[in-house]
Phi, psi and omega in degrees: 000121177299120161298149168251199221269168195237164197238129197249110180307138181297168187287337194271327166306314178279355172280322183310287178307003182255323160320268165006298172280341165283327201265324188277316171295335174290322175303297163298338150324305189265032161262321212288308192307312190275343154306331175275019156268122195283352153250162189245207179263292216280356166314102230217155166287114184310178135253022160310162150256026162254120185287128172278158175296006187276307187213111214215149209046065164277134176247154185220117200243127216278137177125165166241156200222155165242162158060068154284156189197130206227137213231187172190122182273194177279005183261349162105039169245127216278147168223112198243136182240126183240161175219199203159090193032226177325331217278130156261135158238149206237121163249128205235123186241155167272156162273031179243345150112043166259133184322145146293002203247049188075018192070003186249127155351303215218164186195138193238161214203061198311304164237130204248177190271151191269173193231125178248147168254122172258143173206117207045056167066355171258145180258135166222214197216164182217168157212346201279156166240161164271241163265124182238144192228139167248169138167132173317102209236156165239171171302149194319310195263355141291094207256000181280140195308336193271327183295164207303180166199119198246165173268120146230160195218123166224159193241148170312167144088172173293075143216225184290123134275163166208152176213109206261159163237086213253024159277337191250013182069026209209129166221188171207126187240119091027155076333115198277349170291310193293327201288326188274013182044026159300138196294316175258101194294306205278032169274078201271130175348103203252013202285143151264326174214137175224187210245141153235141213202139177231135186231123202253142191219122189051023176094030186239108221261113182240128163246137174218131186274130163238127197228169146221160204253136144327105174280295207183185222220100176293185170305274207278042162082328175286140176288151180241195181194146155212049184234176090250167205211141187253106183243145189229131185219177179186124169282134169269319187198197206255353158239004186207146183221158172242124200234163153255121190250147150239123148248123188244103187298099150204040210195061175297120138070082178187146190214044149204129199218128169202162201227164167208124178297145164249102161331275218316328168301328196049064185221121179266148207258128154280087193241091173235179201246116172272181197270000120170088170215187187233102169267174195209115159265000000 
């Protein structure tokens, strides 16, 4: 008796029934995965000092802070800067995960030196940050993977640069308008987000911030912008810097900007949102 003929699924039906079976056994992995799991959607961070099974090694720091920013140097010491009016906090990790502080987390910054401003010839003072930008910056001629690294932070609105040393205890703060050599100091950082950019040119740590400045006030109480400004620095020393400002009138009423350098061009790319299209220089 002739056996018989076997019917052969064509190959795109067996990839197809092979998909299929695969997509099905993955669903169910992850059915099975979220029943053995001990958290839920109603689960919450407790503000105990008893750990749930959801989330555990919370770290909690006492007082409240804003505009954390997290940096990681080359030596591979993780550094996050939080603040509270005047107040700076320093979270400091080893990469062997022991505090950077002397073996302890955190190092505070009680009161920061205040910064003055004027405005209709009247004066006043800041310490504060808003929407904040970090970032590890070195001295103008150290360009090497090994050289020092300091934190600077500079922020929207009437407040700080700052630029810290914080193995040594030692900063310097600014007025972030004076710091960017803007020509109208109480014209103040008017970004919820703007660019910080490092660029090393001839063996040179060139930085440059793109922003836009506080113009003036409509009819109907809102505040505007109708710029943005390219401020270019290099650090000299842990108190002095050298900087160049640009403003470029093309940029009616926006408060979000952001930039990126193009190396092979040697040029930075401008991206901000007018109120309504989206332009691109």
């Amino acid at each position: 008796m002739a056996p018989k003929s076997i019917k052969r699924i064509p190959s795109t039906k067996a990839n197809y029934y092979l998909y299929c079976t695969l997509f099905i056994f993955l669903i169910l992995v992850q059915i099975q995965k979220i029943n053995n799991e001990t958290c839920s959607k109603t689960s919450k961070i407790s503000t105990s000092s008893t750990k749930t099974s959801c989330f555990n090694e919370i770290i909690r720091f006492q007082g409240s802070y804003r505009a954390g920013q997290f940096a990681v140097r080359n030596d591979g010491v993780l550094l996050v800067e939080y603040s509270s009016d005047g107040k700076r906090l320093f979270y400091g990790l080893d990469p062997n995960g022991r505090g950077h502080f002397n073996d302890t987390t955190n190092k505070i910054i009680e009161n920061m030196d205040n910064a003055y401003y004027w405005i209709e010839h009247t004066q006043y003072t800041t310490n504060v940050r808003y929407e904040s930008k970090n970032r590890l910056v070195k001295l103008k001629d150290e360009t090497s993977n090994s050289a020092k690294e300091y934190i600077f932070s500079i922020s929207s609105y009437h407040s700080l640069a700052e630029l810290h040393d914080i193995d040594n205890n030692n900063y310097k703060a600014w007025l972030a308008t004076e710091f960017l050599d803007c020509y109208d100091k109480w014209r103040y950082v008017f970004s919820f987000q703007f660019s910080l950019l490092h660029y090393i040119n001839s063996n040179t740590n060139v930085y440059y911030a793109v922003y836009v400045q506080y113009k003036g006030v409509e009819e109907d109480g809102r505040a505007y912008s109708e710029s943005y400004s390219i401020s270019k620095f290099t650090f000299n020393s842990l108190t002095d810097r050298t900087v160049t400002y640009k403003e470029f009138l093309d940029n009616y009423d926006n408060r979000i900007v952001s930039a990126f350098i193009m190396t092979k061009y040697n040029k930075i790319m401008v991206f901000f949102l007018r109120r309504v299209q989206i332009h691109i220089l």
